[in-house]
C-alpha positions as CSV (number, residue, x, y, z in Angstrom):
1,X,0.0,0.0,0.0
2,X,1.5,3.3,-1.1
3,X,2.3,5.9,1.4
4,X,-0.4,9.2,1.5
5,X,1.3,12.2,0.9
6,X,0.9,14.9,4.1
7,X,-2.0,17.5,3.4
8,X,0.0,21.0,3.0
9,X,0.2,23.1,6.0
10,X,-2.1,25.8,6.6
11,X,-0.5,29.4,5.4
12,X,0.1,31.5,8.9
13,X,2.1,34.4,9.7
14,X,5.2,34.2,9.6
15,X,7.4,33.6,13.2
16,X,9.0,37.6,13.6
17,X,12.1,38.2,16.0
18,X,10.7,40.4,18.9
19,X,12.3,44.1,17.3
20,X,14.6,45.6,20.7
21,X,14.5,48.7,22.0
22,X,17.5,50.7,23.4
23,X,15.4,53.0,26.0
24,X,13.2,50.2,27.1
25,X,15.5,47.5,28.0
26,X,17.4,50.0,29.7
27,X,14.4,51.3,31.4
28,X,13.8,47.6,32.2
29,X,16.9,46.5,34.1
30,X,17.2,50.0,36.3
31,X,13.9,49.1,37.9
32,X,15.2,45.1,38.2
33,X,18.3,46.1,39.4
34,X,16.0,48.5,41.8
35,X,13.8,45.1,42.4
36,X,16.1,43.0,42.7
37,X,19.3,44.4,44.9
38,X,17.7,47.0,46.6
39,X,19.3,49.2,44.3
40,X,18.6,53.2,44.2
41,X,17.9,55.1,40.7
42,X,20.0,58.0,40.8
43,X,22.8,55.4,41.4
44,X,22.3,52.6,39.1
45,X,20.9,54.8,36.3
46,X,23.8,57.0,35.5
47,X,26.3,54.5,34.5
48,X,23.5,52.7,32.5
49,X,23.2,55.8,30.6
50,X,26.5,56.6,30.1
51,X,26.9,53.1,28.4
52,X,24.4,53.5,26.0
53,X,26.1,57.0,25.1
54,X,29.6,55.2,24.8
55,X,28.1,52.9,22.2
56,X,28.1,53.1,18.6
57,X,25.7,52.0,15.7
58,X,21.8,52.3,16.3
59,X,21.8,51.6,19.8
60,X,23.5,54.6,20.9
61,X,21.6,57.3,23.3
62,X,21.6,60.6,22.1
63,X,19.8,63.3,24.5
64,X,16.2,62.5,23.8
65,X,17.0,58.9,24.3
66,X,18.7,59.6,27.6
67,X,15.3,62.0,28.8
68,X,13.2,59.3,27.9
69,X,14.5,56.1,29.5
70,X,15.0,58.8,32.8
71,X,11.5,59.5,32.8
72,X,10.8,55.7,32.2
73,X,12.4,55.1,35.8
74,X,11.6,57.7,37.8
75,X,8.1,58.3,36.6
76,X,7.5,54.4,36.7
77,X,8.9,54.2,40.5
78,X,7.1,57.5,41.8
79,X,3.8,56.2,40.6
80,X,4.3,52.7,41.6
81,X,1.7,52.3,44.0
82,X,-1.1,54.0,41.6
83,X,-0.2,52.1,38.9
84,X,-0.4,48.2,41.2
85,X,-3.7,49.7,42.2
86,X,-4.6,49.7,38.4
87,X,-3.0,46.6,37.3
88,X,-4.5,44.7,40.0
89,X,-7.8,45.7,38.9
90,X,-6.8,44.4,35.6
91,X,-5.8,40.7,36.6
92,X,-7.3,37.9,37.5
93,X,-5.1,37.3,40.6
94,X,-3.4,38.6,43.5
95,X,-0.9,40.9,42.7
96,X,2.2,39.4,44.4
97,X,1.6,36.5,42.4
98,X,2.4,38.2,39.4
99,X,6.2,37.5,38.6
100,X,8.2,40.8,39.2
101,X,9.6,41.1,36.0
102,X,6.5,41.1,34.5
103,X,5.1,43.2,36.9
104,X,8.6,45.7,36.2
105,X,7.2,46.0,31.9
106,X,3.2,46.3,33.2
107,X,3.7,49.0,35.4
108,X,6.8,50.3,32.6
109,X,3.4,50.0,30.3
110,X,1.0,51.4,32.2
111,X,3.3,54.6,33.0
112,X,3.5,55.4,28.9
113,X,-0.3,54.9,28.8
114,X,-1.4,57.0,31.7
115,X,1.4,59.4,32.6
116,X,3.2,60.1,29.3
117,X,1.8,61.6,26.1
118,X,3.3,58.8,24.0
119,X,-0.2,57.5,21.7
120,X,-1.6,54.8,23.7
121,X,-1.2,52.5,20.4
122,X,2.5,52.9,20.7
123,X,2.9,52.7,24.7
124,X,0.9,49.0,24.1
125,X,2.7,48.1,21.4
126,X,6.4,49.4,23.0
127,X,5.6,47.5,25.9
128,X,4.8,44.1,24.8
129,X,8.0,43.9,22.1
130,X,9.9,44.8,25.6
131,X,7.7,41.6,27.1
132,X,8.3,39.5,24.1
133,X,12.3,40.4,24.1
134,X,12.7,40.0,28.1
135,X,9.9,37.5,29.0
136,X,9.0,35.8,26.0
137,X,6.4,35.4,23.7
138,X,3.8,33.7,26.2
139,X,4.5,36.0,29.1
140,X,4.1,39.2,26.2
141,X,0.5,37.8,25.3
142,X,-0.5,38.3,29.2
143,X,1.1,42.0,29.0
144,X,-0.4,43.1,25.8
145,X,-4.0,41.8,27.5
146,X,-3.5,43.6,30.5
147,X,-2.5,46.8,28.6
148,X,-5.0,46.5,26.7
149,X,-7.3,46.7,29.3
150,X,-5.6,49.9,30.7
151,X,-5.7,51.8,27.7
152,X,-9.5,52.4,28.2
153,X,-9.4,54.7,30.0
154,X,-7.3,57.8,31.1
155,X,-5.9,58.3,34.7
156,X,-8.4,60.4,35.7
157,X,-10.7,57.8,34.8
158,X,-8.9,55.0,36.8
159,X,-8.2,56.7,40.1
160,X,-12.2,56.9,40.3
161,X,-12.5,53.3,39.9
162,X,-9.7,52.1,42.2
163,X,-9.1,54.9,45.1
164,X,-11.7,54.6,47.9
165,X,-13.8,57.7,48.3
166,X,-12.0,60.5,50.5
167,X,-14.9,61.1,52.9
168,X,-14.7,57.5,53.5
169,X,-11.2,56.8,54.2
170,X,-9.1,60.3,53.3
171,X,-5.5,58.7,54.3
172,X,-6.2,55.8,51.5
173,X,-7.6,57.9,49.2
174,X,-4.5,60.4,49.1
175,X,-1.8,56.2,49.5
176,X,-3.5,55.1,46.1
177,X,-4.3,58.6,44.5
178,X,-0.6,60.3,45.1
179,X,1.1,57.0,45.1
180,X,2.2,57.0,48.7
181,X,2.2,54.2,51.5
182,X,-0.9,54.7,53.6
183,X,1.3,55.4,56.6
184,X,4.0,57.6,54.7
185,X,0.5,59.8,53.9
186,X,-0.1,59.5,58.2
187,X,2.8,60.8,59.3
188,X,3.7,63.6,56.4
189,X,0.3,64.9,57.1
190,X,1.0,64.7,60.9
191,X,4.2,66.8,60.6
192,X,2.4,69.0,58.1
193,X,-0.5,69.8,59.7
194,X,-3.8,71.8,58.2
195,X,-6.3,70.6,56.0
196,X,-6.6,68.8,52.9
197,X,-4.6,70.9,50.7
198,X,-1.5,71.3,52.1
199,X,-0.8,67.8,51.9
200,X,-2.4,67.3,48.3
201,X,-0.1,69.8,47.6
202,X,2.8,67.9,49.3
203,X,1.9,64.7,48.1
204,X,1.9,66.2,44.3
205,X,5.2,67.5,45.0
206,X,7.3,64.6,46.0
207,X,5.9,63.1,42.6
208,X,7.4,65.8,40.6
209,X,10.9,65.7,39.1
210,X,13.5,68.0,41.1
211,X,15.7,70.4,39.8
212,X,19.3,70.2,40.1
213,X,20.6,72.3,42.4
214,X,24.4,73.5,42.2
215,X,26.6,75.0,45.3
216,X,29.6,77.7,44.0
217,X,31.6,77.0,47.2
218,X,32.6,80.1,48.7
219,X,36.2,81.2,47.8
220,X,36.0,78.0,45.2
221,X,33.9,79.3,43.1
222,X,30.4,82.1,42.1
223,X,27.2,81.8,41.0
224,X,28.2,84.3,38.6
225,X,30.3,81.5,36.9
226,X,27.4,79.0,37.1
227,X,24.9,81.1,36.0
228,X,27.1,81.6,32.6
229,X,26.4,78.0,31.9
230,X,23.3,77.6,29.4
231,X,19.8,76.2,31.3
232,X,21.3,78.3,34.3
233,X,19.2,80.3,36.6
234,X,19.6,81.9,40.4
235,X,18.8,79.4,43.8
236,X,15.8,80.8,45.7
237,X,16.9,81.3,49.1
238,X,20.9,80.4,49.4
239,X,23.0,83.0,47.8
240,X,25.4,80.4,46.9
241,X,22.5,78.2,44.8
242,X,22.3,78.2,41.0
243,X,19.8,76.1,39.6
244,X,20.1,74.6,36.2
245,X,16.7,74.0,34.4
246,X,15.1,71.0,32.7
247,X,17.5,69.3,30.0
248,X,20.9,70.8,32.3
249,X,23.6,68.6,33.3
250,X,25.7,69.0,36.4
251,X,28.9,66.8,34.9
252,X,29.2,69.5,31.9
253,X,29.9,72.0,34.3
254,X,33.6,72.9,34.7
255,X,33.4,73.7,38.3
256,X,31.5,70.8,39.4
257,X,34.0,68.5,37.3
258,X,36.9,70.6,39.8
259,X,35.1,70.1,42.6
260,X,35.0,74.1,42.9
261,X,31.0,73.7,43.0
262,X,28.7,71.2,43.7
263,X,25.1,69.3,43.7
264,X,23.5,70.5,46.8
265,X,19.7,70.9,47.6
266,X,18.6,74.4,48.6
267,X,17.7,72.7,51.9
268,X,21.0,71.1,52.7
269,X,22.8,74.7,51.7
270,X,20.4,76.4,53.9
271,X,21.4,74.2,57.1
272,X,24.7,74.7,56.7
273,X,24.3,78.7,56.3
274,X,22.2,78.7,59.5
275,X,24.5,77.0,61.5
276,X,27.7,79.3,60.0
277,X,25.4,82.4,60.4
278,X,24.5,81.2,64.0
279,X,25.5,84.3,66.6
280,X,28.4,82.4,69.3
281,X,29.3,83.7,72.3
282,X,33.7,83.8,72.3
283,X,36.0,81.9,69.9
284,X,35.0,80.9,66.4
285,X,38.1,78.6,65.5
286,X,37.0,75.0,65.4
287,X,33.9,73.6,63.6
288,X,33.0,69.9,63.7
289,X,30.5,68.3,60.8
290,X,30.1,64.9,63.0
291,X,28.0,63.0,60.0
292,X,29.7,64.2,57.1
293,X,28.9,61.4,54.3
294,X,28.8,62.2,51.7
295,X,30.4,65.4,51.9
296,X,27.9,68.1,50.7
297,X,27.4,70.1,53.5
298,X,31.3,69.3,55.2
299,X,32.3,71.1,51.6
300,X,29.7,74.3,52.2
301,X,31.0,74.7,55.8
302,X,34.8,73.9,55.2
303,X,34.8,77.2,52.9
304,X,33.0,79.1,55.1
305,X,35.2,77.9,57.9
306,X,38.1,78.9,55.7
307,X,36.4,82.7,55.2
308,X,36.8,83.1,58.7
309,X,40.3,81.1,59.5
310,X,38.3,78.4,61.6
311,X,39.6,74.6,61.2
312,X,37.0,71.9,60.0
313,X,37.1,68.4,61.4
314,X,34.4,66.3,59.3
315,X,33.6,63.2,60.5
316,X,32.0,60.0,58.8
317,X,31.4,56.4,60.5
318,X,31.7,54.2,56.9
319,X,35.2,54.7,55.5
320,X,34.2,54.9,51.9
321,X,32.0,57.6,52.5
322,X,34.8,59.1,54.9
323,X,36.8,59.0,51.2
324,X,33.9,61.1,49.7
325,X,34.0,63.9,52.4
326,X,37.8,63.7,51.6
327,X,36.8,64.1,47.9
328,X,34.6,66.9,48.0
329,X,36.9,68.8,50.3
330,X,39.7,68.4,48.7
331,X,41.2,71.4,47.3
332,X,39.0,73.5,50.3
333,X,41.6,76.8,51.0
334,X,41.1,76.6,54.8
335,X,42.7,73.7,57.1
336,X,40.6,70.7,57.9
337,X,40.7,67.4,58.5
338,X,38.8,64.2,57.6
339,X,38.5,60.7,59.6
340,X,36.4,57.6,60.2
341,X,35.1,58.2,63.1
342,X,31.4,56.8,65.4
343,X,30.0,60.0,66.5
344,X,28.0,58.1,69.4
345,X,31.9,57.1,70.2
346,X,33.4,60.1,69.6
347,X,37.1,60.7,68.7
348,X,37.7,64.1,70.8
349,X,37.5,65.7,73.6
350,X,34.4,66.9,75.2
351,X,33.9,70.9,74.9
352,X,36.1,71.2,72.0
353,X,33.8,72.7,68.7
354,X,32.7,76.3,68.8
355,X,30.2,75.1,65.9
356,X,28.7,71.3,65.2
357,X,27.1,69.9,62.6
358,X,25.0,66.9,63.0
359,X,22.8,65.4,59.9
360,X,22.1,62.5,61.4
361,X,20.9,59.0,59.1
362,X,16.9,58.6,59.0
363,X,14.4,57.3,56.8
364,X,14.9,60.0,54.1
365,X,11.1,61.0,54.1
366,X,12.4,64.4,53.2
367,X,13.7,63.4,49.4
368,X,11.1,61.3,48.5
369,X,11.0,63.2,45.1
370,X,14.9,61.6,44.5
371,X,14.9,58.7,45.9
372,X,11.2,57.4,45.1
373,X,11.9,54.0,45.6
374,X,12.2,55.0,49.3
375,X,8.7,54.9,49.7
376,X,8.3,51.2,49.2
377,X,11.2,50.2,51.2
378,X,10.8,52.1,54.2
379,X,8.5,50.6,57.1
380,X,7.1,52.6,60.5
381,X,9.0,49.8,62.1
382,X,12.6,51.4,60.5
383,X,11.9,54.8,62.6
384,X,12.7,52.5,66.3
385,X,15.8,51.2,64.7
386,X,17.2,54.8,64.0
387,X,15.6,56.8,67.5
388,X,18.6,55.3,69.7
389,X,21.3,56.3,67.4
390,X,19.7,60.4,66.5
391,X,19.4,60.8,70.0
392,X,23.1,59.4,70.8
393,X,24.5,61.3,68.3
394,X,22.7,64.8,69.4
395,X,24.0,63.9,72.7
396,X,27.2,64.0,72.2
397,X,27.0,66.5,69.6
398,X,26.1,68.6,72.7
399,X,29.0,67.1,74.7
400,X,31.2,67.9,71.9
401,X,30.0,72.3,72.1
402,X,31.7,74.4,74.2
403,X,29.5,76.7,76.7
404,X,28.0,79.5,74.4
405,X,29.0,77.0,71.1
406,X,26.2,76.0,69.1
407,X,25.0,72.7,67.3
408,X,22.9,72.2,64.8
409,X,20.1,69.2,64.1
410,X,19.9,68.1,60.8
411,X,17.8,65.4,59.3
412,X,16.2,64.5,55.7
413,X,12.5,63.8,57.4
414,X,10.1,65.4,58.2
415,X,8.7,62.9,60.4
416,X,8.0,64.1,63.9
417,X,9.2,61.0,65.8
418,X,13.1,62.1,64.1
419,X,12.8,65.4,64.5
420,X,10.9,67.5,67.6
421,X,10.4,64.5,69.5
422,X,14.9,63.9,69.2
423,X,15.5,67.4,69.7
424,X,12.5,67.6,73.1
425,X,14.2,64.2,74.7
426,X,17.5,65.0,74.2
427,X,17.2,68.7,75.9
428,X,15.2,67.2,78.7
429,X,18.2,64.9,79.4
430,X,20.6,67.6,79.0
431,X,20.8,70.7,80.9
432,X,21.7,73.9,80.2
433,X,20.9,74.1,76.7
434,X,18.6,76.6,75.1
435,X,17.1,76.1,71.8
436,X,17.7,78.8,69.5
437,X,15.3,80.7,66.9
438,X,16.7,79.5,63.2
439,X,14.4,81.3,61.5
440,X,15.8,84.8,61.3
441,X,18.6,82.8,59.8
442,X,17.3,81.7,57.1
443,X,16.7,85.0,55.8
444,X,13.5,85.5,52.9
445,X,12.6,82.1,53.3
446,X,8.6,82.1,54.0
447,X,6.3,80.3,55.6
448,X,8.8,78.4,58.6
449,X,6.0,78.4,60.9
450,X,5.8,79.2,64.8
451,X,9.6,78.3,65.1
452,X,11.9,78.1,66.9
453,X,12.8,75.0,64.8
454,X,12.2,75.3,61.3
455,X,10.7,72.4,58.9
456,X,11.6,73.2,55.1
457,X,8.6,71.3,52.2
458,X,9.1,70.6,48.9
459,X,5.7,72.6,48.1
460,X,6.1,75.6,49.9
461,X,10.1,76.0,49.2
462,X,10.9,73.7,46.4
463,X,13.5,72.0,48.7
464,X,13.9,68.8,50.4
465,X,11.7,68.4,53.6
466,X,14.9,69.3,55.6
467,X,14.1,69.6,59.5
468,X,16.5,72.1,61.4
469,X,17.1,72.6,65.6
470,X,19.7,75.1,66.4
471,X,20.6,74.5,70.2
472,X,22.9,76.7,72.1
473,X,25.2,75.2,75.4
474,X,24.5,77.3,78.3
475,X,26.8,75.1,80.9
């Protein structure tokens, strides 16, 4: 019996090689590296970028390239907790059993769809030849579903359907609606105070892109120099600030490459400035920054030290961030010096600073708008692991003072339990020691409240939410 021959197979499309693409899969592994090792942005993103610009051929960056895959990250991260809210309406199952990569291109997806202008066509369409390149083609078929799905309406549109009603339950309404952890939204508005606006409006803001800040370090450096660079404009408040606009970058600037001027929030140049302005009573020779990592503010205050002929001694617990103090003041025209040093151990003798610096570590509530990922990674449980050491190393900042010397408290939070609760135990432990009013020190700057201590906001200043206690020794 001969042998049938096999029917022809039906005519189908043709198998295609998923098409990559250059901002995308970058976009892509800065939030996995994010996911994945805990990583921040701001540092695994630059040397991502400068990669793609060192290549050659089509997947080089060039400027717009570079602005896109930035916005990619950041916007993706800020939003993070609006857009889960959206995908999770838009699967079948519980969110956390959605892989994390796939998760990573959804919420990459959903941010082109609902917070870019890119046509919602292209943002699906972008999206799943991302899935199909870094997942594969099965995993790409779920993504262009649920994008799909997203694409019908606008964000306006979706925050109606997935944020609980605000007279019902305002805190959740602002977590899902501003993209903020439920308790992040407790405790800003607790520190904040007032009504509903004033924390709309700093919710909004730590979801806004920064500008980038640059310090001309006195006697190092003007602002007259930085403001000749292109995209330059004049700092608010500190008369050493020079802000460069959308599109500016800090490394084309010669006197950042020198180390003459640096990238310094407003906030943190304002801190410094209060604490150099503060009025002493006797000798202004020695100055002490007693958390000095990385070495913005230990650079401000070395070349104001220097102005005057006082010595610096900057201090830093982790000795590769002791090696960036050492960095950034190198070249400074006054003396100083730099060690590793625990300032809850401290390395001198008690009564020897006329001036003291201490920024002390915390949960970083205050730069939410750089760091966004710190949102999600921060608990209310992290704020008992940091209260021992803020109050130890206030104490012996106070220790370290001479009478009539002053020391400042520094922290990147607003949160009350790291800032007027550390400053109120500390001075109740510590006699004679009078808390001075920073506010006429930080001259122009509005709306610093009832003082003496002064809270700075990213909505009413444009800074980070830098907290400030200026405390003078009185015996």
């Amino acid at each position: 019996m001969s042998e049938q021959p096999r029917p022809p197979r039906k005519p189908g499309k043709p198998y295609r090689r998923p098409q990559k693409d250059p901002v995308r899969l970058l976009a892509f592994e800065a939030l996995r590296a994010v996911d994945e090792r805990d990583a921040y942005a701001n540092l695994v993103l630059p040397p991502l970028l400068r990669k793609a610009r060192e290549k050659e051929g089509p997947e080089k960056f060039d400027a717009r390239d570079a602005a896109l895959a930035t916005e990619l990250v950041y916007g993706t991260l800020r939003r993070q907790g609006t857009y889960d809210a959206i995908i999770a309406d838009c699967v079948d199952r519980p969110l956390r059993e959605v892989d994390p990569p796939v998760l990573d291109v959804l919420s990459l997806g959903v941010h082109q769809l609902l917070g870019t202008r890119i046509p919602s066509h292209a943002a699906v369409s972008a999206s799943v030849e991302l899935a199909r390149v870094v997942l594969g083609d099965g995993r790409a078929k779920f993504v262009n579903a649920v994008l799909r799905k997203v694409a019908r309406d606008d964000l306006d549109g979706w925050l109606e359907r997935v944020a609980p009603p605000y007279d019902e339950d305002p805190e959740d309404h602002l977590a899902v609606v501003h993209s903020h952890p439920r308790w992040v939204v407790s405790a800003l508005w607790d520190s904040l105070g007032g009504g509903r606006a004033g924390i709309e409006d700093l919710l909004a803001a730590d979801n806004e892109r920064p500008e980038v800040t640059l310090v001309a370090r006195p006697g190092r450096a003007t602002t007259d120099e930085l403001l000749a660079e292109e995209a330059a404009v004049p700092g608010r408040w500190s008369p050493y600030a020079v802000r460069l606009s959308e599109g500016g970058e800090p490394g084309a600037v010669e006197a950042v490459r020198e180390g003459r001027a640096g990238v310094q929030d407003e906030g943190s140049q304002l801190v410094a400035l209060a604490l150099a302005g503060a009025p002493l009573e006797g000798p202004d020779r020695r100055w002490l920054d007693g958390c000095a990592g990385p070495g913005g503010k230990a650079a401000l205050l070395g070349a104001l030290a220097a102005e005057r002929g006082a010595f610096l001694l900057a201090s830093e617990k982790q000795p590769h961030r002791a090696g960036l103090v050492a960095k950034a003041l190198d070249g400074n025209p006054g003396p100083y010096q730099v060690i590793a040093a625990d300032g809850t151990r401290p390395a001198w003798r008690p009564g020897t600073f006329d001036r003291v610096l201490v920024d002390v570590p915390c949960t970083g509530l205050g730069a939410l708008r750089r760091r966004p990922e710190a949102r999600w990674r921060r608990r209310p449980e992290d704020l008992e692991g940091f209260a021992p050491l803020q109050r130890g190393l206030l104490r012996n900042a106070l220790d370290a003072v001479r009478v009539g010397g002053v020391v400042a408290y520094a922290t990147c939070s607003p949160h009350l339990a790291e800032t007027r609760a550390v400053v109120s135990d500390v001075l109740k432990q510590h006699p004679g020691t009078d808390l001075l009013d920073a506010r006429p020190l930080l001259p122009d700057v509005p709306n610093l409240g009832e003082g003496p201590d002064v809270q700075l906001w990213p909505h009413l200043h444009g800074t980070d939410a830098m907290y400030l206690a200026l405390i003078r020794r009185t015996a």
